[in-house]
C-alpha positions, 0 to 999 in steps of 0.5 A, a space after each residue: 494519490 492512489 485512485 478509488 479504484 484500481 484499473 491500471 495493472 500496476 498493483 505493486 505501486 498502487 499499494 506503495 503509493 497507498 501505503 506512503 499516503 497513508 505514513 505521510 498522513 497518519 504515520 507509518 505506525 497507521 499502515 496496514 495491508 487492510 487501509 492500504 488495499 482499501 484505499 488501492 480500491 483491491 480486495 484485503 487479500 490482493 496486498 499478499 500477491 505481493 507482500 508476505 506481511 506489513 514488515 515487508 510492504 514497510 520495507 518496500 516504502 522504506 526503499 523507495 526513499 521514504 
């Protein structure tokens, strides 16, 4: 489960990990790059480091196996 607030350096799989509870929970339907980095504990924009758009953090979940 992703922590309240991020100190760990890894944000790329902080926001995955945030973005699979959230599909898990929710469905994946329910994910956005604004309930992931709330729930990462990052600011709404720290996601776009990483991920142009929801489509391409839902590809990275996608190749992790979920």
């Amino acid at each position: 489960m992703p922590s309240k607030s991020y100190h760990h350096g890894d944000l790329r799989r902080a926001l995955i990990d945030a973005a699979l509870e959230i599909a898990r929970k929710e469905g994946a339907h329910q994910v956005s790059l604004r309930r992931v980095s709330r729930l990462a504990g990052v600011s709404h924009a720290a996601p776009y480091h990483h991920f142009p758009d929801r489509k391409a953090l839902i590809a990275a979940v996608a190749e992790e196996g979920f």
